[in-house]
C-alpha positions, 0 to 999 in steps of 0.5 A: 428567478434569474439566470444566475440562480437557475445556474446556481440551482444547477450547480447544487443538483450536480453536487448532491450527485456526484462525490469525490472518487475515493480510494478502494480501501475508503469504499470498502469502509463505506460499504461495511458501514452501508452495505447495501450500496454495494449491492448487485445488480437485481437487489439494486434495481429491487431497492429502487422500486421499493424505495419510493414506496407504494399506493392503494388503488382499485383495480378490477374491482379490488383495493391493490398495493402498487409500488410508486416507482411505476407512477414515475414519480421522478419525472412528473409522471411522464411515463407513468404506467397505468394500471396492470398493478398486479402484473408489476406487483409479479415483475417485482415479485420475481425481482425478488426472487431473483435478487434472493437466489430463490431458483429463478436467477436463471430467469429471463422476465419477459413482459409481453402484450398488445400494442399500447398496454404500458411496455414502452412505458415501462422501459422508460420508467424504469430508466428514470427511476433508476438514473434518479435512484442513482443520484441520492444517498442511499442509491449512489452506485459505483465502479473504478478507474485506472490511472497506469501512467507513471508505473513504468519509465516509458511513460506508456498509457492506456487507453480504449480511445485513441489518445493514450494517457499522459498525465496522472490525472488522465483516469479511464473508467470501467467501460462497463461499470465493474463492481469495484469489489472484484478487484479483491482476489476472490477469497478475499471478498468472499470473507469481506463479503461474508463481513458485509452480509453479517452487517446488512439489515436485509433478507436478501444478502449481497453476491458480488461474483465475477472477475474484473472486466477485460479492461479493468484486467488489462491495466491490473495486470499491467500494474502488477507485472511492473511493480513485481518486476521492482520487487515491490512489497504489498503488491496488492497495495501497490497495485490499487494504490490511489494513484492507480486505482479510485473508486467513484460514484456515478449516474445510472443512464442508457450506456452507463449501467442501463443497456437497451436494444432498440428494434432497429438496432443491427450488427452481428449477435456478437457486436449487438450483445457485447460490442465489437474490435476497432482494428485501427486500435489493434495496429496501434496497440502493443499487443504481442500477437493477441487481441486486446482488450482497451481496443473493444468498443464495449457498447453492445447492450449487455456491456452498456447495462453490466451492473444494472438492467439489460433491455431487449426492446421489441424482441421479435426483431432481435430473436437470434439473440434470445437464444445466445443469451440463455447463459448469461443469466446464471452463468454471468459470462459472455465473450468478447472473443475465443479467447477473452470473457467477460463477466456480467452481473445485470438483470435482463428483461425482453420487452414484445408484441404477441408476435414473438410468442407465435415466433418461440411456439412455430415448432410447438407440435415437436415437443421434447424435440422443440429447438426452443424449448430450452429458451422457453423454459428460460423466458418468465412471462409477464403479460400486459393488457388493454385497461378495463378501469373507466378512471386509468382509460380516461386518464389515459386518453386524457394524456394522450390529447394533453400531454397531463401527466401527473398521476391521479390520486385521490382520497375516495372514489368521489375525487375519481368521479370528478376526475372523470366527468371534467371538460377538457378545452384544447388549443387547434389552429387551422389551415388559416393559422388561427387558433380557436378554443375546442371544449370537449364537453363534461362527460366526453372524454368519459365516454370515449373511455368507457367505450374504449373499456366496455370493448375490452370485457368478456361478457361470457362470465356476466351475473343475470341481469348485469351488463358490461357497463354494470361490469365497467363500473364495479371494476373501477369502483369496486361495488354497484349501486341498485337503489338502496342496495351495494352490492360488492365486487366479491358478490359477483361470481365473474370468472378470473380466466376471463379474457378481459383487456386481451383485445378491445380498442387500444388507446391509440384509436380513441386519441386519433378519433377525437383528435380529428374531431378537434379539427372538426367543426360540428354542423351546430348553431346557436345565436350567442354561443360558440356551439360549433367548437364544443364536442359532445359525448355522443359526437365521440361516441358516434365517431368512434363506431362510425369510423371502426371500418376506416381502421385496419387493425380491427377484424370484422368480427371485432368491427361488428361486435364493438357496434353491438356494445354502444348502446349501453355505453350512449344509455350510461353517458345519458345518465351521468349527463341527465344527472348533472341537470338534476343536481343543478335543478336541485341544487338549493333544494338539497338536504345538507349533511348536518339535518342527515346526520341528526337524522341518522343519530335520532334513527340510530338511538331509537331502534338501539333504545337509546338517548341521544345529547342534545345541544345543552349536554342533556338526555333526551329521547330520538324524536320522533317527529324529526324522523318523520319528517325526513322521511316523508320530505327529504327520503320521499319514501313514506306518507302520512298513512304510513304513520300513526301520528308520529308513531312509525309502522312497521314498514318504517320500522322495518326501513330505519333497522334494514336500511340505516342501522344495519347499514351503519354497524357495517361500518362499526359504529357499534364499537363507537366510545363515549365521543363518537359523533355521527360526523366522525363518518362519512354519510355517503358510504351508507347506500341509503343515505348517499341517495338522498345527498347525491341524487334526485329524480323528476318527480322531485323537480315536479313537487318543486316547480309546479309549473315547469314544462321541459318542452319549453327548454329550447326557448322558455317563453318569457316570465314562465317559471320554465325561464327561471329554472333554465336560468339558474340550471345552466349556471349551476351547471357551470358552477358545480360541474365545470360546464362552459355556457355552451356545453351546458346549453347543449347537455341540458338541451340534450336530456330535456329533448328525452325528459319531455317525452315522458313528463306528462 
């Protein structure tokens, strides 16, 4: 593209953004017509989140609902939060019962939790979300603008600047978004409003309260006062005539619809909320001995997000605030002064650290006494934790060091498991300024992840026989694999009390760990291969508990328990790397899924007695011999003895009604018309059989290459069938899994190193 067509993309986007400002009388039939652009400020922010649709994710071990709107999808997924679904599905929900009048409008939402848990996140998402709502169709959001001059012979402006208006064209906005509806005297639009409601295809109708904002006041009754002195007629018309008066569409954005309050912003309670007097205004002002309102900045927090969303960042550090702001909610009012208000229709949420809670609870021991009991009562908290999801950690950590942002999606939890398990190569340039390439291995960032979640579990609710990477695993996938057997999630009796994601690692540690290992070269050599760049699982996982000490936000308590938690995590990582050598050792020795599912149609037909069609359209009868044989090659469950010549017994039998066929009406082959085929399910979802298509062991490599010594791997002597199968194992390794020859020397090296102990 050239620079003329980027510049012609640009001129389409701010076409479909913004429209032509529009008389009153035009936005009234607008809205009549599409009445939820007029909605206010909770219904609006509400159809935002529920305009971009939701997803099915697995937290915790449980399919969940999640709104898409928190994937910032906008933006590329930028400032995605992950996980916390059931916490933003509850933000959403009281949404919706603040935007429906159902006793919580008087609520303040406040989300609270530790450091590196989303909030931040959250702010940002919902300001991308919001501006780019704003810029469609069906979100556009509007206020008014004033034009005074020619109302009177003087030719006198107005103005919250320093330059007055002049010219016709010379139009000033509400500086706080005013809902252009208040301008209607209120029996007026309480009857238009009514009309409204009749026609909104919504539960939840649309409340536009309030009165114009001061402002927008000061040039109404301006008009007003100079056309009632001409004894104009339709003074109302006169008023908001187009010349006046003019409806326009405009984005949502910080200061403009969105207020927020950073920590480090000061001034008085007064200036930080609603903003504060310009005194050289006043002089120059006609002001007949009072304030007025066009010399008020209007950029405190709650004149910025009047209209839509007030954020109070960080809210510790503003807590002289929280109290003043206990009104606003149900009243919709605050004040510029004494003697002017201001009313205010926006959706106000506290963002904060746990240490506003011990701030609110410091006079607890009162109780009915409690200064702040009154703000508590106000305060509806949503409380954000540490992920406990192996699959959103990595993909956290992964962002973190690579600035990756969009969200993962995939069809199944196989996608997810690959997403996992991939190597990640970054950038580093030294103190020399050369730039190299450092491969953090298959597994790594994995590991660093599921250490990182394995801190954050309570293991006071553990099943016997489980421990916390059994309990990582079922809450990111949802069951456990043992043997043959599934077991689900809803199996576990774990506790829903139990403390998990309140403490752990944040996120913020793994990043700084692995990311002074990129700038770490490893003590490793290998005469061909560039091992020394190449960061192993092991090597994050020894770092992370070696350099526990080194970080003061972690307790002894804490720096003790997160020691004792490793081994299990390294036991895991070793598996998942020792699996990636079988499967490449095996990889033309697997069993394709069409020999399965012939399989598992002969089984299914014998213990239902039925037939089966074969390649002709005939009957025949499951054979026999075909079960047999898969059995005893590919499943390596049975031999000869177990068999009366083809005739299974009752073990076999027992296996192929237990293992297969209970395990295929699970998944409702039984309700299967006349052109169902095996094909049409996914084989690896009957435990049984996903063992056979996704896993092999040591004895199978043994059975296939007689002669192979993993003692030798290090340097196979040459000619040795050793040789051969380390030849086609590392490329293997870097055909199905991503490996580099380096990372998969060294994994390979590295599960041989423990295999050759117990080969013999």
């Amino acid at each position: 593209m050239t620079g003329e067509d980027y510049l012609k993309r640009a001129d389409d986007s701010l076409q479909d953004t913004y429209e032509p400002p529009m008389s009153l009388s035009e936005y009234v039939d607008l809205v009549l017509e599409r009445p939820a652009l007029a909605s206010h400020a909770s219904k609006y922010l509400l159809e935002a989140i529920e305009a971009a649709g939701t997803r099915t994710v697995v937290e915790e071990g449980e399919e969940k609902e999640r709104y898409r709107f928190f994937d910032d999808p906008h933006n590329d997924g930028e400032h995605a939060i992950l996980g916390n679904t059931e916490v933003l599905n509850s933000f959403v929900d009281d949404l919706r019962s603040i935007a429906a009048r159902r006793g919580k409008d008087e609520k303040i939402i406040w989300l609270d939790g530790p450091t590196a848990t989303g909030k931040s996140e959250l702010k940002r998402c919902l300001i991308n979300g919001l501006r780019e709502y704003s810029k469609t169709e069906a979100g556009r959001r509007y206020t008014v603008e004033w034009n005074i001059a020619g109302a009177s012979d003087t030719g006198a402006g107005m103005t919250y600047g320093d330059v007055p208006v002049e010219d016709e064209d010379d139009w000033y906005g509400s500086p706080v978004q005013v809902h252009p509806l208040t301008v209607f005297p209120e029996e007026v639009r309480r009857d238009l409003l009514a009309e409204l409601n009749e026609r909104l295809d919504d539960h939840i109708p649309v409340h536009v309260e309030g009165r114009l904002d001061p402002f927008s006041r000061e040039a109404y009754d301006y008009l007003e006062e100079q056309y009632r002195r001409r004894n104009a007629g339709d003074l109302f018309s006169k008023v908001t005539d187009p010349q006046h008066l003019r409806v326009k569409n405009y984005v949502a954005d910080l200061g403009q619809g969105i207020g927020v309050l950073h920590s480090e912003d000061d001034g008085s309670p007064k200036e930080r909320l609603v903003g504060s007097w310009m005194h050289g205004m006043l002089q120059q002002l006609n002001s007949r001995g009072r304030k007025n309102p066009q010399a008020f900045s209007y950029d405190g927090v709650l004149s910025q997000g009047n209209g839509l969303l007030t954020i109070v960042e960080d809210a510790a550090q503003h807590a002289d605030l929280l109290q003043k702001l206990l009104n606003v909610p149900d009243e919709g009012s605050v004040k510029l002064d004494k003697g002017i208000g201001m009313d205010i229709d926006t959706q106000m949420i506290i963002i904060s650290n746990p240490d506003l809670e011990a701030r609110l609870n410091q006079h607890a021991e009162r109780a009915g006494s409690d200064p702040l009991k009154a703000l508590k009562r106000r305060l509806d908290k949503h409380e954000f934790t540490y992920l406990t999801n192996l699959s959103l950690e990595t993909e956290l950590v992964r962002r973190e060091l690579t600035n990756d942002t969009p969200v993962w999606e995939a069809g199944g939890y196989d996608e997810v498991s690959a997403k996992i398990r991939e190597p990640v190569t970054i950038a580093v340039r030294d103190a020399h300024r050369n730039v190299r390439e450092r491969e953090l291995a298959p597994h790594a960032i994995e590991a660093a992840a599921l250490y990182a979640v394995v801190s954050r579990l309570d293991g006071e609710d553990l099943p016997p026989g489980l421990d916390l990477v059994d309990k990582a695993v079922i809450f990111d996938r949802g069951y456990l694999q043992d043997g043959d057997e599934r077991r689900e999630k809803d199996e576990f009796d774990f506790d829903d009390d139990a403390a998990d994601g309140e403490a752990g690692i944040p996120v913020t540690y793994t990043r700084d760990i692995v990311a002074d290992l990129l700038n770490e070269t490893q003590d490793r050599h290998h005469p061909d291969l560039d091992v020394e760049n190449v960061i192993m699982p092991r090597d994050v996982l020894n770092a992370m508990a070696e350099r526990l000490g080194d970080a003061p936000v972690f307790s002894p308590s804490e720096r003790t328990e997160f020691e004792n938690r490793l081994v299990p995590v390294k036991n895991y990582v070793f598996g998942r790397q020792e699996q990636d050598v079988l499967e490449a050792i095996m990889r033309d020795k697997r069993v394709d899924e069409a020999t399965v599912e012939e399989y598992i149609e002969h089984v299914y037909a014998w213990v239902e007695g039925e037939t089966i069609e074969n390649d002709r359209g005939e009957s025949e009868q499951p054979d026999p011999l075909k079960m047999k044989v898969f059995e005893v090659e590919h499943l390596g469950r049975f031999d000869e003895d177990d068999y009366d010549g083809s005739v299974p017994d009752e073990g076999v039998e027992e296996f192929r009604r237990e293992k297969v066929v209970t395990a295929l009406n699970r998944h409702a082959w039984r309700n299967r018309d006349e052109e169902f085929r095996v094909s049409d399910v996914n084989v690896k979802e009957i435990p049984v059989i996903e063992t056979v298509l996704g896993s092999h062991d040591w004895d199978d490599v043994r059975r296939a290459f007689e002669d192979f010594e993993p003692s030798q791997w290090d340097d196979p002597p040459s000619g040795t069938e050793t040789e051969t199968v380390k030849e086609f194992t590392l490329r293997n390794m870097q055909e199905l899994f991503d490996y580099s020859p380096a990372s998969a020397e060294l994994t390979s090296r590295h599960v041989m190193s423990q295999v050759s102990y117990r080969w013999d």
